[in-house]
Backbone as JSON Lines, residues from 0, in Angstrom:
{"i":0,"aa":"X","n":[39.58,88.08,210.58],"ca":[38.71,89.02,209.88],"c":[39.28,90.43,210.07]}
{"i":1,"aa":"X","n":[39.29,91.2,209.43],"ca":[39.78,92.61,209.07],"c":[38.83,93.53,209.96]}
{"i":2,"aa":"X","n":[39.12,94.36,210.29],"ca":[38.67,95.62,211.06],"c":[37.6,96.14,210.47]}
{"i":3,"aa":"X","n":[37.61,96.39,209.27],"ca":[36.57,97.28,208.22],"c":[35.82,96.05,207.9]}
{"i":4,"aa":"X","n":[35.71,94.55,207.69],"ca":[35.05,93.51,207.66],"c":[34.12,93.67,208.79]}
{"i":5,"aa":"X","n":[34.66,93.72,210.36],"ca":[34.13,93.28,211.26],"c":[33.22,94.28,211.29]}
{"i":6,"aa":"X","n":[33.85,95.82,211.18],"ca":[32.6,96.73,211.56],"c":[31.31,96.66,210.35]}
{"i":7,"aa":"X","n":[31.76,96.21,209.22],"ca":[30.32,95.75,208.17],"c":[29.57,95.27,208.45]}
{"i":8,"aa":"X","n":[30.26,93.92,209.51],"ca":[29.24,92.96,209.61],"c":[28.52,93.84,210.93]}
{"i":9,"aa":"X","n":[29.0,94.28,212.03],"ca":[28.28,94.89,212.8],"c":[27.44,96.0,212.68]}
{"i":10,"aa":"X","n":[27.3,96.8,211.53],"ca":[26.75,97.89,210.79],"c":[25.24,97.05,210.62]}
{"i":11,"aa":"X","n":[25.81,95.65,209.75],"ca":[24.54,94.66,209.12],"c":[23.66,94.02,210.08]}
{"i":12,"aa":"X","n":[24.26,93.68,211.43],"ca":[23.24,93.37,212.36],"c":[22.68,94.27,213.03]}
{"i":13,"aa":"X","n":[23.13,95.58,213.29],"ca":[22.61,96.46,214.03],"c":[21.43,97.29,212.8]}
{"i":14,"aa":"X","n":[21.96,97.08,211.96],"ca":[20.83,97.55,210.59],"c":[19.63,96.66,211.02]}
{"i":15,"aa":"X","n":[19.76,95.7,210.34],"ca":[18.79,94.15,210.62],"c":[17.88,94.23,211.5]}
{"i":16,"aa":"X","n":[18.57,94.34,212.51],"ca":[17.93,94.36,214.22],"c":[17.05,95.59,214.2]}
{"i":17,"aa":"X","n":[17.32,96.57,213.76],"ca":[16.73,98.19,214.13],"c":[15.65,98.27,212.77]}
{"i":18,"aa":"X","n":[15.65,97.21,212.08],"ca":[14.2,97.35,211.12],"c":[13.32,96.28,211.64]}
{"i":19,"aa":"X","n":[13.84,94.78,212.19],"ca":[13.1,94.06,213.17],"c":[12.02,94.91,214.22]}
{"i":20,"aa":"X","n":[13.02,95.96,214.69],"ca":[12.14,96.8,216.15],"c":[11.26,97.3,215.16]}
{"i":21,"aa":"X","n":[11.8,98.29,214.16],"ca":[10.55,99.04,214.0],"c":[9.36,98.47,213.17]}
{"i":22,"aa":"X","n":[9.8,97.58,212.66],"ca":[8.18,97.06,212.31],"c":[7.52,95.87,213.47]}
{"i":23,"aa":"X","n":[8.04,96.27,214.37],"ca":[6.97,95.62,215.95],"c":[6.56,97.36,216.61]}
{"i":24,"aa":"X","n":[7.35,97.63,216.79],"ca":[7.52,98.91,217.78],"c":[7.98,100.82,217.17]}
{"i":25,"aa":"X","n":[7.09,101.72,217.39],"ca":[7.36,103.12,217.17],"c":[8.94,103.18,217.51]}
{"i":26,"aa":"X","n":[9.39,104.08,216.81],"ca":[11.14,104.41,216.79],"c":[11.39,104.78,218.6]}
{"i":27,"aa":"X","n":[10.32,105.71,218.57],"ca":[10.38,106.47,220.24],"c":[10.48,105.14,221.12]}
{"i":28,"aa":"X","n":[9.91,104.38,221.17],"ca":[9.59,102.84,221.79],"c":[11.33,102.19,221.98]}
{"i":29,"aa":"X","n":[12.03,102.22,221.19],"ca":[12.98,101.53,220.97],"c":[14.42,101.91,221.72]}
{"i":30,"aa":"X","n":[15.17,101.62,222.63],"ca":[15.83,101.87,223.16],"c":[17.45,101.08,222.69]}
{"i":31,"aa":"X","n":[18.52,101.75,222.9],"ca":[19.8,101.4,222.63],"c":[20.23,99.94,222.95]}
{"i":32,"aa":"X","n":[19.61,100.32,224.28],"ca":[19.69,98.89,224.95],"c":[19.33,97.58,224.36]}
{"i":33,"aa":"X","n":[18.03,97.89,224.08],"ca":[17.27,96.62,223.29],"c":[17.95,96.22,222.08]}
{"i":34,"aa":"X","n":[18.22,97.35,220.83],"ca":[18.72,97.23,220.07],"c":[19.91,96.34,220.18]}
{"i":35,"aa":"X","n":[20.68,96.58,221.48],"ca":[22.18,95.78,221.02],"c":[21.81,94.68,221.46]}
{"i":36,"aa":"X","n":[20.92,93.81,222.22],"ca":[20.52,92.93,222.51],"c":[20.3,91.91,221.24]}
{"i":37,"aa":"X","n":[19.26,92.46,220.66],"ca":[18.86,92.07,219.43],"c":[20.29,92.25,218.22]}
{"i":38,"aa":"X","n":[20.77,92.43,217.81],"ca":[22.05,92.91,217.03],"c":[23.08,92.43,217.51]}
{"i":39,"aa":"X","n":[23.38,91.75,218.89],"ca":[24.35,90.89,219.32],"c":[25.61,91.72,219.27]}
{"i":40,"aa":"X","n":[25.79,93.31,219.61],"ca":[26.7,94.07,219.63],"c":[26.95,94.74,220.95]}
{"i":41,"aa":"X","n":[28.0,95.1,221.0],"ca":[28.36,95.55,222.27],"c":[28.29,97.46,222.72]}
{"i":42,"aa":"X","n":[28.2,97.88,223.52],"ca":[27.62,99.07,223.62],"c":[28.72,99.75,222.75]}
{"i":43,"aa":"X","n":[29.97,99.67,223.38],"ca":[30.88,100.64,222.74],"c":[31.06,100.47,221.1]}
{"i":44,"aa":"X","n":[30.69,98.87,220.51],"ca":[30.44,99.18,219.04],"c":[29.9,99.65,218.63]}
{"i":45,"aa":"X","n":[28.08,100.08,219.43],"ca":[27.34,101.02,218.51],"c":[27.59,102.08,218.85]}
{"i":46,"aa":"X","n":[28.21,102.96,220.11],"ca":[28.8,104.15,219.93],"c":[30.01,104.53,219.14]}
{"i":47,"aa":"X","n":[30.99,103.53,218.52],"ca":[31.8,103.89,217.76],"c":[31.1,104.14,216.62]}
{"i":48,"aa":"X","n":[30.25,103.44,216.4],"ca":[29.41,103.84,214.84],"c":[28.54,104.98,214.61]}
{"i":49,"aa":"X","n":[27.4,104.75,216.13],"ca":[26.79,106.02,215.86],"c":[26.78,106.8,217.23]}
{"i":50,"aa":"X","n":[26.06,108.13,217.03],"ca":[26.34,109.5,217.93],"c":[25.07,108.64,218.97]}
{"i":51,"aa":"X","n":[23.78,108.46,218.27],"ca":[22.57,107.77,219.31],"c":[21.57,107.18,217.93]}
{"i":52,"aa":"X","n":[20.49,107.03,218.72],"ca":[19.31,106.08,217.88],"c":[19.02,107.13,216.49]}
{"i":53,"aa":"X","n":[19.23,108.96,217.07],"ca":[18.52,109.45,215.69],"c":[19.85,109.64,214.67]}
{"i":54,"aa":"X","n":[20.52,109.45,215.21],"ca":[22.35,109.38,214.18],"c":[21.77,107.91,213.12]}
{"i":55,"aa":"X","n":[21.62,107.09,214.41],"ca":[21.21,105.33,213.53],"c":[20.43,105.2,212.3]}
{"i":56,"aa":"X","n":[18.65,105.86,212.67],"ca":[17.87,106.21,211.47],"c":[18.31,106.7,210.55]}
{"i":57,"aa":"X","n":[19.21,108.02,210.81],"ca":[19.76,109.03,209.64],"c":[20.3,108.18,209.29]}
{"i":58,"aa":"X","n":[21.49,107.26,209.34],"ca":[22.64,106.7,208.57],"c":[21.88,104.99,207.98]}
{"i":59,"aa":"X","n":[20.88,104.87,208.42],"ca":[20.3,103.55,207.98],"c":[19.44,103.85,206.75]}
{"i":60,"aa":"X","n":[18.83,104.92,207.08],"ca":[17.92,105.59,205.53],"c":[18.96,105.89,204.84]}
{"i":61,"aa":"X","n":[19.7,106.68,204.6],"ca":[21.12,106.19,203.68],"c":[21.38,105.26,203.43]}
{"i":62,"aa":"X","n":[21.77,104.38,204.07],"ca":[22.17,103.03,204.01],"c":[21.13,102.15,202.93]}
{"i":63,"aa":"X","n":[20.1,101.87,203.79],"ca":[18.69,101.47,202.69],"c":[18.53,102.45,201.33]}
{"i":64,"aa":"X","n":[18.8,103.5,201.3],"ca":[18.63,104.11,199.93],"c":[19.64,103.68,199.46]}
{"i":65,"aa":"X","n":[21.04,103.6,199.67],"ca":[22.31,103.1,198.65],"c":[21.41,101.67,198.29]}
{"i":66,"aa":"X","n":[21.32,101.17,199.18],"ca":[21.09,99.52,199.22],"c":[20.24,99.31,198.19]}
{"i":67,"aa":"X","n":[18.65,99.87,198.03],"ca":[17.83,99.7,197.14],"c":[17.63,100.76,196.05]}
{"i":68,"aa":"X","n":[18.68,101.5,196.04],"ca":[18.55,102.56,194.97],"c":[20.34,102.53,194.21]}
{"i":69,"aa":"X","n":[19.99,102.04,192.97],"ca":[21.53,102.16,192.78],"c":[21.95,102.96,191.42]}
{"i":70,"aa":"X","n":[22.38,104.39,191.82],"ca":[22.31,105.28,190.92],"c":[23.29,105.29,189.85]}
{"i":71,"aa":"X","n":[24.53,104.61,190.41],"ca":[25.86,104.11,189.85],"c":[25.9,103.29,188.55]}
{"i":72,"aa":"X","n":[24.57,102.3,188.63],"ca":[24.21,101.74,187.42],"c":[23.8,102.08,185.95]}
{"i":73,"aa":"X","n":[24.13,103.59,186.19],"ca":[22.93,104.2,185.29],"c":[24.25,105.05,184.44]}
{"i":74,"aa":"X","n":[24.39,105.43,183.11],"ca":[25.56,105.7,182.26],"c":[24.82,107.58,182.19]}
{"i":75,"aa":"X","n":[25.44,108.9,182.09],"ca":[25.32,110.44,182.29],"c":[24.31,110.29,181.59]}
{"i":76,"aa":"X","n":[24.0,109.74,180.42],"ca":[22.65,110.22,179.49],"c":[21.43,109.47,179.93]}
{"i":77,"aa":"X","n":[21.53,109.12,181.07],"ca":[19.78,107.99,181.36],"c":[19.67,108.73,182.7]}
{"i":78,"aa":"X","n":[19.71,109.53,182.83],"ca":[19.29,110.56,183.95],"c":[17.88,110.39,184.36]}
{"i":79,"aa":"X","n":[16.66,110.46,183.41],"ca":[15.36,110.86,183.39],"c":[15.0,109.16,183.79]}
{"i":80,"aa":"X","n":[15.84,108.13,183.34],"ca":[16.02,106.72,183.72],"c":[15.98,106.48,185.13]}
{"i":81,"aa":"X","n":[17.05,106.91,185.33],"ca":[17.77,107.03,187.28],"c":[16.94,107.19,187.85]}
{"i":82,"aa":"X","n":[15.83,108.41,187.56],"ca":[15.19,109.03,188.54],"c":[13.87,108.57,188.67]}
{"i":83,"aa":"X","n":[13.55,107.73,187.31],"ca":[12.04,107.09,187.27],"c":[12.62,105.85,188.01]}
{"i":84,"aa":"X","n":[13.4,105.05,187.85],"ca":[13.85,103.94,188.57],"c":[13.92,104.61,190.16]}
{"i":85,"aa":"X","n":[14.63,105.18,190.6],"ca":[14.66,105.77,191.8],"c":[13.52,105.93,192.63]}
{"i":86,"aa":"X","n":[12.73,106.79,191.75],"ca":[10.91,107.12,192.81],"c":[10.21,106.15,192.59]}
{"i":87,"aa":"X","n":[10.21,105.0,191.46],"ca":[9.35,103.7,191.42],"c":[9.91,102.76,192.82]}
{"i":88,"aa":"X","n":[11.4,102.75,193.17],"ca":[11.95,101.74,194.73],"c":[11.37,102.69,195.43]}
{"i":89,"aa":"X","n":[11.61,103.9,195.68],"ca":[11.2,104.75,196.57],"c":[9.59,104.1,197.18]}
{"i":90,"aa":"X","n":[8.72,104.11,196.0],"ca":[7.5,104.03,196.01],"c":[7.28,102.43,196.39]}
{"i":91,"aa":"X","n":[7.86,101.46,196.22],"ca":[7.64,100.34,196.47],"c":[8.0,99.61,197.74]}
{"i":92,"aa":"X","n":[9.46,99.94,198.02],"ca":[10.02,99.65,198.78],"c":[9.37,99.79,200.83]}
{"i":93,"aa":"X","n":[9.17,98.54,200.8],"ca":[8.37,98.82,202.3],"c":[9.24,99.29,203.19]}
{"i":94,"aa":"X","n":[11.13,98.81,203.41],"ca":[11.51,99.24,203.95],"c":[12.08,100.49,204.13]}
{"i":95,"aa":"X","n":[12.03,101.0,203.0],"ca":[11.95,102.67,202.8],"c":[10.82,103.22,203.59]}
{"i":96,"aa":"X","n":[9.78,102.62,202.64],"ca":[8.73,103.39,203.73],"c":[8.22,103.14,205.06]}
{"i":97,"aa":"X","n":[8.94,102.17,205.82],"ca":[8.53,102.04,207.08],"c":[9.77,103.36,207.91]}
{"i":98,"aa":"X","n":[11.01,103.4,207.11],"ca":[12.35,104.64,207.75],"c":[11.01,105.97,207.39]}
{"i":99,"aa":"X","n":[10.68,106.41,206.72],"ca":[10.45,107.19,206.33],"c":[8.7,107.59,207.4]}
{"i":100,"aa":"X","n":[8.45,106.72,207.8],"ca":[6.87,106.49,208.74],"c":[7.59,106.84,209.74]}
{"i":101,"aa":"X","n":[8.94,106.54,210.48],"ca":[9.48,107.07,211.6],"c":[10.62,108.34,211.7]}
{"i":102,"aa":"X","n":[10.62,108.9,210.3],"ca":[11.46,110.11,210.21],"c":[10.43,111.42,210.22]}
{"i":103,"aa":"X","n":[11.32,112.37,210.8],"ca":[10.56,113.65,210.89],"c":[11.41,114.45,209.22]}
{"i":104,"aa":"X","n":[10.72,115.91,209.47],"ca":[10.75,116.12,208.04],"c":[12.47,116.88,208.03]}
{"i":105,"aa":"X","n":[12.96,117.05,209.08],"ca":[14.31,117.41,209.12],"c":[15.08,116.55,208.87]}
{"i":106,"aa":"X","n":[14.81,115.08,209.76],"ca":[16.07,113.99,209.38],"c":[15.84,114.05,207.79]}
{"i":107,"aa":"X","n":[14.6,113.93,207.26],"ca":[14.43,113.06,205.75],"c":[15.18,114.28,204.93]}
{"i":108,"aa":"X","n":[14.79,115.67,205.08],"ca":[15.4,116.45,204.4],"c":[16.87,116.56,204.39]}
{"i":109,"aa":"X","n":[17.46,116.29,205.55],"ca":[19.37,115.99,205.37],"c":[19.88,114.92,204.93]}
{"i":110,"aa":"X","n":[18.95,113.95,205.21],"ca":[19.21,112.33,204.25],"c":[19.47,112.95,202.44]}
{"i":111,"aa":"X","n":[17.89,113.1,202.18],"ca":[18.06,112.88,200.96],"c":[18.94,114.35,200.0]}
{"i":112,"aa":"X","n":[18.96,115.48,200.86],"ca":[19.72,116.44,199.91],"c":[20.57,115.77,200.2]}
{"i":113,"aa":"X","n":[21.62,115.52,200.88],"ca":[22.88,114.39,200.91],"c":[22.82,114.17,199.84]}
{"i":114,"aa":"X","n":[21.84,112.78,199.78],"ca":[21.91,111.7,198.47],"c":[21.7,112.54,197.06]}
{"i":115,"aa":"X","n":[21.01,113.17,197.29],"ca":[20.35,114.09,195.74],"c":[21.73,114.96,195.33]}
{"i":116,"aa":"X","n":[22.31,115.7,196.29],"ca":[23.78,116.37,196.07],"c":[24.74,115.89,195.58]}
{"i":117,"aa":"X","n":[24.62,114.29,195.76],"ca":[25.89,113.4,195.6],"c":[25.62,112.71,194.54]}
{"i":118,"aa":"X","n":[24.48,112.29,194.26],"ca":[23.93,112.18,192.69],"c":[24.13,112.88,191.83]}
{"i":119,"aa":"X","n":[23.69,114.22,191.76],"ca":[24.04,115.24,190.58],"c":[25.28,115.23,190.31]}
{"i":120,"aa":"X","n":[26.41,115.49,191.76],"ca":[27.7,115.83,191.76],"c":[28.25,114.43,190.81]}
{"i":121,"aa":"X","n":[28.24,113.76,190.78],"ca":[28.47,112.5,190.18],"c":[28.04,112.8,188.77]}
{"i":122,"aa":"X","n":[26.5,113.09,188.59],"ca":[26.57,113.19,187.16],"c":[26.93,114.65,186.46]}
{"i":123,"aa":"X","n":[27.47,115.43,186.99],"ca":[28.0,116.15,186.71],"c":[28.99,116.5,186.49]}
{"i":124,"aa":"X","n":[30.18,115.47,187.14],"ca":[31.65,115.17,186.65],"c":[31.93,113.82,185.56]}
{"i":125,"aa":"X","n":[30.66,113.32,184.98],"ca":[30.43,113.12,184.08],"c":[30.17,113.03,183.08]}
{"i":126,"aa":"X","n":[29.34,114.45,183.34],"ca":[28.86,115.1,181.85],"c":[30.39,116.68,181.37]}
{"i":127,"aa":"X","n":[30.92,117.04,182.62],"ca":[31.63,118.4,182.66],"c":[33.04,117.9,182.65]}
{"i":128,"aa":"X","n":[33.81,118.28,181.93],"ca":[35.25,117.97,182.16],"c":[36.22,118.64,183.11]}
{"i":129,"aa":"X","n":[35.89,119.75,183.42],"ca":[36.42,120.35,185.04],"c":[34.94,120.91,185.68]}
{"i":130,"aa":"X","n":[34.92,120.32,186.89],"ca":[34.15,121.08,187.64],"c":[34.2,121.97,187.76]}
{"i":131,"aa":"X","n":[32.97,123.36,187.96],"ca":[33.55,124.29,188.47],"c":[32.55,124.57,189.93]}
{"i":132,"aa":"X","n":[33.42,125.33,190.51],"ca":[32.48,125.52,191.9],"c":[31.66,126.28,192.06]}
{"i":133,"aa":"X","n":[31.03,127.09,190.97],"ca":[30.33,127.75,190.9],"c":[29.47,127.44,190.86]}
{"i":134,"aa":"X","n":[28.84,125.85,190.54],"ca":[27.57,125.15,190.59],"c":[27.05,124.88,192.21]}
{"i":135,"aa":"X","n":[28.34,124.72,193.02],"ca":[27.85,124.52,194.22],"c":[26.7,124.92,195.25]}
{"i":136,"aa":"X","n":[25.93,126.27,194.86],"ca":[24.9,126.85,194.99],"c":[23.24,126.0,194.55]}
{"i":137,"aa":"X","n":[23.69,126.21,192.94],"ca":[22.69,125.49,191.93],"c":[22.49,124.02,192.61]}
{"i":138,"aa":"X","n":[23.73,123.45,192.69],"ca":[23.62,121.65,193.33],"c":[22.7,121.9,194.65]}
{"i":139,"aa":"X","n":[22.88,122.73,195.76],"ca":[22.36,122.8,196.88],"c":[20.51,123.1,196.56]}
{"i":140,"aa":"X","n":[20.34,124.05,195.74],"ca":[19.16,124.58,195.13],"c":[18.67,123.49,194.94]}
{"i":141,"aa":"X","n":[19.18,122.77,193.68],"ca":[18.3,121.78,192.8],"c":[18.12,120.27,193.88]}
{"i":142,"aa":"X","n":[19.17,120.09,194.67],"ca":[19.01,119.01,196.2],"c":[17.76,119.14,197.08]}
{"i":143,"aa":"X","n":[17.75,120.35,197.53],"ca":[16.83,121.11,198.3],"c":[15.33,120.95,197.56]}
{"i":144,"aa":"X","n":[15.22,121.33,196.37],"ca":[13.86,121.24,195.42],"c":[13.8,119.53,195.77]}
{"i":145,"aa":"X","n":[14.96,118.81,195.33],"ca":[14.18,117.23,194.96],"c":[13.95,117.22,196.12]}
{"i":146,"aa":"X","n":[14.29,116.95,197.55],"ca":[14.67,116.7,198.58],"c":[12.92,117.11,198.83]}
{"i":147,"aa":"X","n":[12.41,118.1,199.08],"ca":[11.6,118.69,199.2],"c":[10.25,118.13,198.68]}
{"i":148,"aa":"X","n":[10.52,118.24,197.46],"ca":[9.54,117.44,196.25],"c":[8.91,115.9,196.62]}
{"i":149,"aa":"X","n":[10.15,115.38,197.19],"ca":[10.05,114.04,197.28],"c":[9.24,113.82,198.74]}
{"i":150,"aa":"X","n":[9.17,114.27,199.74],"ca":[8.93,114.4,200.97],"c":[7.91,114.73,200.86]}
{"i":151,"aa":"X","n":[7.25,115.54,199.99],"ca":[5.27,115.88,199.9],"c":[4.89,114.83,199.09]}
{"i":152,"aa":"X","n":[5.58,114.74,198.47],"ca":[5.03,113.52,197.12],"c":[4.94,112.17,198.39]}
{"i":153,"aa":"X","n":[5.5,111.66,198.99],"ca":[5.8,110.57,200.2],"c":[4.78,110.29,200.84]}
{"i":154,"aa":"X","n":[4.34,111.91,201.24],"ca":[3.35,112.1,202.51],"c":[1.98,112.25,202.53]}
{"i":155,"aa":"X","n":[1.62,112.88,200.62],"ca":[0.57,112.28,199.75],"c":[0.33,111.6,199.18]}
{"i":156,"aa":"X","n":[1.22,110.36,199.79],"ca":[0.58,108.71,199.11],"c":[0.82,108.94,197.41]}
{"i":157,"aa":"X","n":[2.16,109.65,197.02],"ca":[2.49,109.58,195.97],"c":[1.45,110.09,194.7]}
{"i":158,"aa":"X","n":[0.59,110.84,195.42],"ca":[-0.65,110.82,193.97],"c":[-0.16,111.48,192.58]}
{"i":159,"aa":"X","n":[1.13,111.98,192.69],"ca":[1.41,112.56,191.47],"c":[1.95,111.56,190.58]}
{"i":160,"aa":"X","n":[1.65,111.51,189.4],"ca":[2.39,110.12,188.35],"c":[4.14,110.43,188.4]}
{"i":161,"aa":"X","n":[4.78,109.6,188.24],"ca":[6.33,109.59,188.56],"c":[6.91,110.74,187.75]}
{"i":162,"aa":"X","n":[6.82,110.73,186.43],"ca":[7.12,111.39,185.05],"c":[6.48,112.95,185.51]}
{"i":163,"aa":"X","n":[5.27,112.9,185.99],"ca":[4.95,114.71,186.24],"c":[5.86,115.32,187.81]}
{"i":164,"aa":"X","n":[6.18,114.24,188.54],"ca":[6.98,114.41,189.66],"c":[8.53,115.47,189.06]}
{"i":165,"aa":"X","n":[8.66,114.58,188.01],"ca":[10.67,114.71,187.68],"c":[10.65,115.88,186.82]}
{"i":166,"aa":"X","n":[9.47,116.1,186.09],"ca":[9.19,117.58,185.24],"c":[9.08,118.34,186.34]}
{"i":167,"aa":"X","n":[8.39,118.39,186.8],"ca":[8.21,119.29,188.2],"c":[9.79,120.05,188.7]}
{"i":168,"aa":"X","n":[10.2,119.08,189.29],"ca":[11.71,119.34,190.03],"c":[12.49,119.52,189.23]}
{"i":169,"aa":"X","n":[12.73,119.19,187.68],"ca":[13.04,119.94,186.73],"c":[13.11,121.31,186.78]}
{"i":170,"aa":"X","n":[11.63,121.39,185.99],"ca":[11.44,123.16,186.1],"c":[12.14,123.73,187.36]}
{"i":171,"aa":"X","n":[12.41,123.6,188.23],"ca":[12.67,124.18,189.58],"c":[14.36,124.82,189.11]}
{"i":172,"aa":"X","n":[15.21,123.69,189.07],"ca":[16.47,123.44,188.27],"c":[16.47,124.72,187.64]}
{"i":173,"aa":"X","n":[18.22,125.26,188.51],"ca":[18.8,126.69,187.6],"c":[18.84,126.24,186.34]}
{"i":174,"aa":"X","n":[19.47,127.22,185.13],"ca":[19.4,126.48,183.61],"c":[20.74,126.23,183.63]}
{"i":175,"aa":"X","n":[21.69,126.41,184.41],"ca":[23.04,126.36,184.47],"c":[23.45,125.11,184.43]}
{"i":176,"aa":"X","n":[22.58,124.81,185.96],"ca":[22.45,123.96,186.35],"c":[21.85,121.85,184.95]}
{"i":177,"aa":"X","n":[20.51,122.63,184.31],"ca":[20.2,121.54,183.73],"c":[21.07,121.46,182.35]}
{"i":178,"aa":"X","n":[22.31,122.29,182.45],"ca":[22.98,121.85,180.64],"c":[24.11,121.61,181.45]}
{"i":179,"aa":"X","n":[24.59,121.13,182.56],"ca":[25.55,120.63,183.27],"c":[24.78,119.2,183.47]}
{"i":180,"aa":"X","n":[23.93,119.19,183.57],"ca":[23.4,117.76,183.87],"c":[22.63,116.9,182.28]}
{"i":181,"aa":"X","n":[22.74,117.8,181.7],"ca":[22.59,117.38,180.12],"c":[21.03,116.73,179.99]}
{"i":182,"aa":"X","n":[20.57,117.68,181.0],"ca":[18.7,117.38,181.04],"c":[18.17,118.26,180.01]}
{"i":183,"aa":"X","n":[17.28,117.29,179.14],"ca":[16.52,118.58,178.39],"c":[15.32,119.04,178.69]}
């Protein structure tokens, strides 16, 4: 087995294992130790992977968002698509929302501007034939708004309808910004 094989598969049990704990046990509850127990990994594999347990959450809520959110599927003009598909898993997804019951509002906010940054940036070298870096501001802005948006919307049991959510964080959006992303 290949090197980058082996550490997948050890990524996948230590994933596995660390959503096992937390739906028995609070994140605080859960120790390194236990984890590799359960995950059948050895100490120095989960320190090659991660820094500690709050490195783990951060990179597993990533992980689970690639996993159940797949933005890649979606062609530059179904944007308003992506994003209703996106907050409907968001909204459904238990194992989202059990990461998200044990994240504070800092981890969730560097998770998802990540993901939200790397989304646009994507559809934006899709819709733009040279990047320019001058958006790099606007991308951080309009990350920061969803990022933001999404994290009250989460924490109020979602009461806003999906469609008034994405107008919302819209409006927010430099205008530079939404004719680079070919939002109307």
């Amino acid at each position: 087995m290949s090197a980058a094989r082996e550490k997948q598969k050890a990524e996948e049990r230590i994933f596995n294992a660390f959503i096992a704990l937390l739906k028995k046990e609070d994140f605080d509850s859960i120790s390194v130790k236990e984890l590799l127990i359960d995950a059948d990994v050895s100490k120095s594999t989960f320190y090659r992977l991660y820094e500690d347990k709050y490195d783990l959450l951060n990179k597993s809520l990533l992980y689970a968002m690639k996993k159940y959110v797949e933005p890649e599927k979606y062609e530059a003009d179904q944007w308003r698509d992506m994003m209703r598909d996106l907050l409907g898993r968001f909204k459904e997804s238990r194992t989202l929302k059990m990461f998200y019951r044990h994240s504070s509002y800092g981890l969730f906010f560097e998770v998802h501007h990540q993901f939200f940054e790397g989304m646009m940036l994507s559809r934006i070298e899709k819709c733009v034939s040279q990047y320019d870096e001058s958006f790099n501001l606007e991308l951080d802005m309009a990350a920061s708004c969803c990022s933001t948006a999404l994290y009250y919307w989460m924490k109020n049991d979602f009461l806003l309808p999906i469609d008034v959510l994405i107008d919302r964080c819209y409006a927010m959006f430099p205008d530079c910004l939404k004719k680079a992303l070919e939002i109307e």
